[in-house]
C-alpha positions in Angstrom: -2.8 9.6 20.2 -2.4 6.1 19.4 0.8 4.3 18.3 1.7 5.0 15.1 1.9 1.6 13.1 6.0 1.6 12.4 6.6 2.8 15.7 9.4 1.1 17.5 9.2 -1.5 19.6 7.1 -3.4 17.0 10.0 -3.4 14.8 8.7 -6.7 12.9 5.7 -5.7 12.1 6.9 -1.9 11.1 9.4 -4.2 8.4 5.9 -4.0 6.2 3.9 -0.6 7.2 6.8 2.5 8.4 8.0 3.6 5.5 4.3 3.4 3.6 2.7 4.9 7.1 5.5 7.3 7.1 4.4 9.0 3.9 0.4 8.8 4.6 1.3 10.6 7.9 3.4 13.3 6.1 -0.3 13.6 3.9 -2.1 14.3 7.1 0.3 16.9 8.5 0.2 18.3 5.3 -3.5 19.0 5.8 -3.0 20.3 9.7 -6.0 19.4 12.1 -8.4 19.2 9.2 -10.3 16.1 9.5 -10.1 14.4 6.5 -12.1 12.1 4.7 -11.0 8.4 4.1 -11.3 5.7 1.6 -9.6 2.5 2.7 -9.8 0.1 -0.5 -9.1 -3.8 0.3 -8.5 -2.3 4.0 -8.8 -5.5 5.7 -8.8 -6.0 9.0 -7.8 -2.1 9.9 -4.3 -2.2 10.2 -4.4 1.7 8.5 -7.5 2.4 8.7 -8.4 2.2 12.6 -4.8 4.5 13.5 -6.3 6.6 11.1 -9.5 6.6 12.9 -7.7 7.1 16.4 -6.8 10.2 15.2 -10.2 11.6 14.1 -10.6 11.4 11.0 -13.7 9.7 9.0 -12.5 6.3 7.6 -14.8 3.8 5.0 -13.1 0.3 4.6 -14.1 -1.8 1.9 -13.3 -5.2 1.4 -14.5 -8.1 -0.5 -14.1 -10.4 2.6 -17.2 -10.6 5.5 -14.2 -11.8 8.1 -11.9 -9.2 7.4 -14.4 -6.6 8.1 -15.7 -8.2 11.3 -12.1 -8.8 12.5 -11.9 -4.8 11.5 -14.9 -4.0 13.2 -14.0 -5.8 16.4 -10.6 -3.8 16.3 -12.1 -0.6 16.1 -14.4 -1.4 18.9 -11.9 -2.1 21.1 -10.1 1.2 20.9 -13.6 2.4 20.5 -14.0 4.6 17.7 -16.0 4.5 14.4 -15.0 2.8 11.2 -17.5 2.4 8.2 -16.9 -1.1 6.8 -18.5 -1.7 3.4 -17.8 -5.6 1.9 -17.4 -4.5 -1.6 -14.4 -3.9 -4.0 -12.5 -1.4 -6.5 -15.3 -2.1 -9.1 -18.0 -1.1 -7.1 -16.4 2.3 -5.7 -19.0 4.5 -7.2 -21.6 2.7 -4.9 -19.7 3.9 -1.6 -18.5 7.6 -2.2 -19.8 10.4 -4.2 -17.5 11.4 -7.0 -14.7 14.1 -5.1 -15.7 13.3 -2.1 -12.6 11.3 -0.6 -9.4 13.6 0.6 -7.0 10.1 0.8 -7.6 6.9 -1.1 -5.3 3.7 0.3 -5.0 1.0 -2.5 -2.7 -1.5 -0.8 -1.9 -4.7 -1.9 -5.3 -5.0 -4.6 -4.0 -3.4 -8.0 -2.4 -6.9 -8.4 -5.8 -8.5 -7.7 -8.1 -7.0 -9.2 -10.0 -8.1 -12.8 -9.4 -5.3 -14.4 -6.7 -2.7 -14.1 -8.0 0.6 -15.2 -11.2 0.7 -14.4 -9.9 0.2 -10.8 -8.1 3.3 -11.1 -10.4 5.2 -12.7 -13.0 4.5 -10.1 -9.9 5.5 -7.3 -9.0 8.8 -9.7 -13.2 9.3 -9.7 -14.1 9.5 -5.9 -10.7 12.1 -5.0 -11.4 15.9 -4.7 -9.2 17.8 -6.5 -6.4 17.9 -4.3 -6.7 14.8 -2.2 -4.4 12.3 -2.4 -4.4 8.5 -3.5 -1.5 5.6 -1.4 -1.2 2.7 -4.1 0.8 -0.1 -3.3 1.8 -2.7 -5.7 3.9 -6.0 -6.0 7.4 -4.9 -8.1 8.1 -7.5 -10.4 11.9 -7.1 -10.3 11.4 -8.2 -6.8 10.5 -12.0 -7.7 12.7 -12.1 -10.7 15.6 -11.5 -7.8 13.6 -13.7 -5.3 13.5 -16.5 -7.8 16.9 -16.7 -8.4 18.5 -16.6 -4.9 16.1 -19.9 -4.4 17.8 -21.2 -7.4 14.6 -21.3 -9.9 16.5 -19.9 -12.4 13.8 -20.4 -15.1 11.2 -18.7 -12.9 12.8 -15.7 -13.0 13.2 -15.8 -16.2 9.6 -16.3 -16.8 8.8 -13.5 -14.4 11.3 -11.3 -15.9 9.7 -11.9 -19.9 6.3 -12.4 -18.9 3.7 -9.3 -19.3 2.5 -9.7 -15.8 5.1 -10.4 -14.3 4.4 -13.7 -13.2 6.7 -16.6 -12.6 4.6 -19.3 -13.8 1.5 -21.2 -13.6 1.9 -21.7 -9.6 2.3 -18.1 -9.0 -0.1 -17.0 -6.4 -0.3 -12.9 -8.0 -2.2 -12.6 -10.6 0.3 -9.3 -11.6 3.1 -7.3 -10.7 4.5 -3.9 -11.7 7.4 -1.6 -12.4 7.6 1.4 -11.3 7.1 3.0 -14.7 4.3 1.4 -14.6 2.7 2.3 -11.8 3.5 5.6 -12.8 2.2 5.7 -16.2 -1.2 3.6 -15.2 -1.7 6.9 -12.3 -1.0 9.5 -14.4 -3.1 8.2 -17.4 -6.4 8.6 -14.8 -5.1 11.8 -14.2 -3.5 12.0 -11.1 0.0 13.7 -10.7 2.6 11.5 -9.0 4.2 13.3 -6.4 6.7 10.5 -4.9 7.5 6.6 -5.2 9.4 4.9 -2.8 10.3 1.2 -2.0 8.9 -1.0 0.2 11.0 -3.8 1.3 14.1 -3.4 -0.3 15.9 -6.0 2.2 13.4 -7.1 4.9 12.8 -9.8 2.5 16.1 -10.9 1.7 17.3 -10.8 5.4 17.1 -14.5 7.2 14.0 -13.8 10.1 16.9 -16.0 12.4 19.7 -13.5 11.9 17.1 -10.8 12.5 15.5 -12.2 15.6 18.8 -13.5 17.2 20.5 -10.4 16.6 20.2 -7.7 19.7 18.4 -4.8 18.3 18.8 -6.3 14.2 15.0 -5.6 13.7 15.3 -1.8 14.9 18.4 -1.5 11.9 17.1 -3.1 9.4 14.0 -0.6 9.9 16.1 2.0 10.0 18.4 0.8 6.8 14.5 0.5 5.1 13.8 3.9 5.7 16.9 5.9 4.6 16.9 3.9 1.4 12.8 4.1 0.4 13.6 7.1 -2.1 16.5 5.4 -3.5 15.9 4.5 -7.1 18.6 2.3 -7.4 17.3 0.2 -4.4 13.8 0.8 -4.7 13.9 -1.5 -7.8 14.6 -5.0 -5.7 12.0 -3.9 -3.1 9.1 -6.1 -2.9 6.5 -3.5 -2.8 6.3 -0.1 -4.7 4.4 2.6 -3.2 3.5 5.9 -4.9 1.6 9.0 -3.8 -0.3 11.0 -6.7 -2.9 13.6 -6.2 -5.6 14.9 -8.2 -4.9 18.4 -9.8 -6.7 21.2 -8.1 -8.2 23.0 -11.1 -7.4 26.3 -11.8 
């Protein structure tokens, strides 16, 4: 079995994937050695998708971008398995899976990108069996109302704070951002039953990269701090990313 993206010694990179990998792997052992199928939306270059691969199951990456994919396609053929790559996006979902037909759905890093909100969701709800599982991850926007004042733009985060997006202002490179009640109403109005939210990023962010990379073994705890505190409310609203895990209903 491959590394597990997270996995210590690649502390750095873990600051961003462990505790999000951490709950998709707790999906998979939930489903024993079933080989699942997988829908990797705005997967990029494979950073999920090709672990996932590694350890058998069947994995569909769509991306808008033509690099992305061939950067993903020269990944997985170096630790040679299979990865479908589709260039494509939320919108166009219903061109690449049968409705139910997906056992895990990753949205990570696009509900903030895309045109329209709910129709991406609905097309995400629409390609789940009843039972499979959808990974969303979303921008919090208390995260850069607290970024933007520790860099002393006071009236950015003020902006940020009032404005319906969550945006700071005209120079702000996300189109939107999210509570968590959000994120939690938007799921559950498609349909899907939210079974856990945790925080991505609650300090990683905030922490000066010198302190961390001067520090003998600083990345390793800060990981470690990251973990125990991802199902903290009270923390999980300054993390930088909210992830939540929903599933469709099983029908009786």
């Amino acid at each position: 079995m491959a590394d597990r993206p997270g996995a210590s010694p690649r502390a750095h990179r873990a600051l961003r994937t462990a505790v999000v990998w951490e709950a998709v792997q707790a999906v998979l052992d939930g489903r024993g050695d079933d080989v699942l199928d997988v829908l990797d939306v705005g997967g990029g270059t494979g950073g999920f998708a090709v672990p996932l691969a590694e350890l058998g199951h069947r994995v569909t990456v769509v991306d808008p971008s033509p690099d992305a994919l061939a950067s993903l396609e020269r990944r997985a053929g170096d630790v040679r398995v299979a990865v479908r790559a589709v260039q494509g996006d939320a919108a166009g979902l219903a061109e690449v899976a049968e409705p139910g037909s997906v056992d895990l759905v990753l949205c990570h890093g696009v509900l903030e990108h895309v045109d329209d909100v709910d129709p991406a969701l609905a097309a995400l709800a629409a390609v789940l069996r009843p039972g499979g599982v959808l990974s969303l991850l979303a921008a919090n926007r208390n995260a850069v109302v607290l970024a933007r004042a520790i860099s002393g733009h006071f009236d950015q985060a003020r902006h940020a704070l009032e404005d319906p997006d969550g945006r700071f202002g005209a120079g702000d490179p996300l189109p939107r951002r999210f509570t968590a009640d959000q994120l939690v109403g938007l799921v559950g109005d498609h349909g899907l039953t939210v079974r856990a939210v945790h925080g991505v990023r609650s300090f990683a962010d905030l922490v000066p990269g010198a302190l961390v990379d001067a520090e003998p073994g600083a990345a390793d705890a800060l990981l470690a701090l990251e973990r125990v505190t991802a199902d903290h409310a009270d923390f999980r609203a300054i993390a930088t990313q909210l992830h939540v895990l929903a599933v469709r209903p099983v029908l009786a």
